[in-house]
N, C-alpha and C positions, 0 to 999 in steps of 0.2 A: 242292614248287615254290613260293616265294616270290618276290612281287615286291622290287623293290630297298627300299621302306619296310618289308621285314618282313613285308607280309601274304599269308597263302596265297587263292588263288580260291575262291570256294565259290559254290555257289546256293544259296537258300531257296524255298519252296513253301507256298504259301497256296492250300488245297486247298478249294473252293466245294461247295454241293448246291445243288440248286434253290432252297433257300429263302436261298442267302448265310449261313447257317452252313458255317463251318471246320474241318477237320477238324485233330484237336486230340489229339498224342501222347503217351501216359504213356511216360516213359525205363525202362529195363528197370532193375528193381529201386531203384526212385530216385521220389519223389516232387512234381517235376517234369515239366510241361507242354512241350509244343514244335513246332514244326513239324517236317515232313521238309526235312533240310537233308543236303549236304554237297560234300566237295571237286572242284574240276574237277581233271582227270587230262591230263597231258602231250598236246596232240594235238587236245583234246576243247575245244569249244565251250559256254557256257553253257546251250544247249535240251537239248544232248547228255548232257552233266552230269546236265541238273535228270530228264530222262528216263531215265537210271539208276537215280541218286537214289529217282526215286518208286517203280521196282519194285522197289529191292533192301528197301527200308523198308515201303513200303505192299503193294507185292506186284500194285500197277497199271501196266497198259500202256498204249502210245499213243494206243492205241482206246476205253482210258477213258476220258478225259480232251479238254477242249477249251480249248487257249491262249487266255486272255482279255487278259493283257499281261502286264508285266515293269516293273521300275523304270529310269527313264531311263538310271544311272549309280549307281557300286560305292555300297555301302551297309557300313561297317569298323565294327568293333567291335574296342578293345583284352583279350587274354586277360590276367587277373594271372597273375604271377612263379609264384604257388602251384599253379597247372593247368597250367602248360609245363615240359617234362621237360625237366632239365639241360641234356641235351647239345646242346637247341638254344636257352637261354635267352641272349638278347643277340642274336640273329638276328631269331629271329621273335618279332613283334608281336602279332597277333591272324588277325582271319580279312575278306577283303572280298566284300561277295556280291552278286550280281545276283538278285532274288525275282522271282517266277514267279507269277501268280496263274491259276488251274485252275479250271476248271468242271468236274465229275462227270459225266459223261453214261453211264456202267457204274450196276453195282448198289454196295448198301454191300457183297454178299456177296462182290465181284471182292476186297474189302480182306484181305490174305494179308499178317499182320504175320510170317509163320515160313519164307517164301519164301528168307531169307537165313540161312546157318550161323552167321550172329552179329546176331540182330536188334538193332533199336536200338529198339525200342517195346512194352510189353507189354500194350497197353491201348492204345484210346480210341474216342472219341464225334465229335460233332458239338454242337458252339457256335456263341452267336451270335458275329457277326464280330470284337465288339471284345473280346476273349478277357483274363483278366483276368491281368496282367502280373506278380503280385506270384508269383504259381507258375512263372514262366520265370526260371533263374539271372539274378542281378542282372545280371551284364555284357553280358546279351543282350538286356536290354528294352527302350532307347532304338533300336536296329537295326527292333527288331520293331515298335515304337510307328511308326517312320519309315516302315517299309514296307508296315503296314496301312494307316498315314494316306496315301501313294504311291497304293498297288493301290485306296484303295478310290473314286477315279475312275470306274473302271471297271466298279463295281458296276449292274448293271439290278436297276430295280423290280420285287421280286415283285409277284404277279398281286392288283391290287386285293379287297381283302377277305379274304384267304388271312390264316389266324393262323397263327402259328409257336406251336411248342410246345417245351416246355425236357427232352419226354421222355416217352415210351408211360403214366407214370403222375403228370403236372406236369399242371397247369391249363393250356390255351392262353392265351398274353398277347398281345397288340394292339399289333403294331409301331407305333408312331405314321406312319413313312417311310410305309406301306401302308394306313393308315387312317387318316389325318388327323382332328382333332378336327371334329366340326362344331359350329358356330357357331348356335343355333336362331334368334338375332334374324333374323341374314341369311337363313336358312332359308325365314321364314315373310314375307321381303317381298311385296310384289304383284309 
């Protein structure tokens, strides 16, 4: 299902924990990063889409998950000539998507990347939010750059004082956003 420019529907899915790290997919046999993404189906609506989407890939339901927002408006990225199979080269363009951003409110264990007979992920973690781009296929990173910069509106401040950690054996590091520099001159005024 193409629009008249060419592009098919898709959602995207920027998946939260409590600390605003994302949850962050390795592509099955590929060493490449990504969100859960994919196409909306004849019929189906973008929430309806992106709620497939998360179970067929991450293996999460409804009940995990809490809508934080979505981007105003389609967010397209062009596919190259060398990733579109022939028979539909000169039609289709690339893909236009409306991103989802999720809050976690399930465990990490609900994450069931083998839920589907043909998974799309073999692997992943939790990152901080601004996820590093240079690991997402090039023609995808200006989309994703737009719609972290989009979702991240809607980010709440984690709980004053709370460090985030980069991993059960990384040193805890001091988001700035959550613990702001103090100033000792202003500190010690009367």
């Amino acid at each position: 299902m193409l629009d008249r420019e060419g592009y098919r529907p898709n959602v995207g899915i920027i998946l939260l924990n409590h600390q605003n790290e994302v949850w962050w997919g390795k592509r099955v046999r590929e060493h490449s990063w990504q969100f859960p993404q994919g196409g909306i189906k004849h019929g189906e609506t973008p929430e309806q889409a992106m709620y497939r989407e998360l179970e067929e890939e991450v293996g999460l339901r409804a009940e995990h998950v809490k809508v934080i927002g979505r981007t105003r408006d389609w967010l397209r990225y062009d596919v190259p000539d060398h990733f579109i199979k022939r028979e539909v080269r000169g039609h289709y363009r690339g893909q236009k998507q409306i991103w989802f951003l999720l809050r976690m409110i399930g465990r990490d264990t609900d994450v069931n990347l083998r839920i589907s007979e043909h998974p799309e992920f073999d692997a992943w973690r939790w990152h901080e939010y601004w996820v590093p781009l240079d690991v997402v296929i090039e023609f995808k990173r200006d989309v994703y750059m737009r719609a972290l910069q989009e979702l991240s509106r809607f980010l709440r401040p984690v709980q004053a004082g709370k460090r985030l950690s980069r991993g059960p054996d990384a040193p805890a590091i001091i988001d700035p956003s959550i613990d702001p520099p103090i100033n000792l001159s202003e500190s010690n005024r009367p």
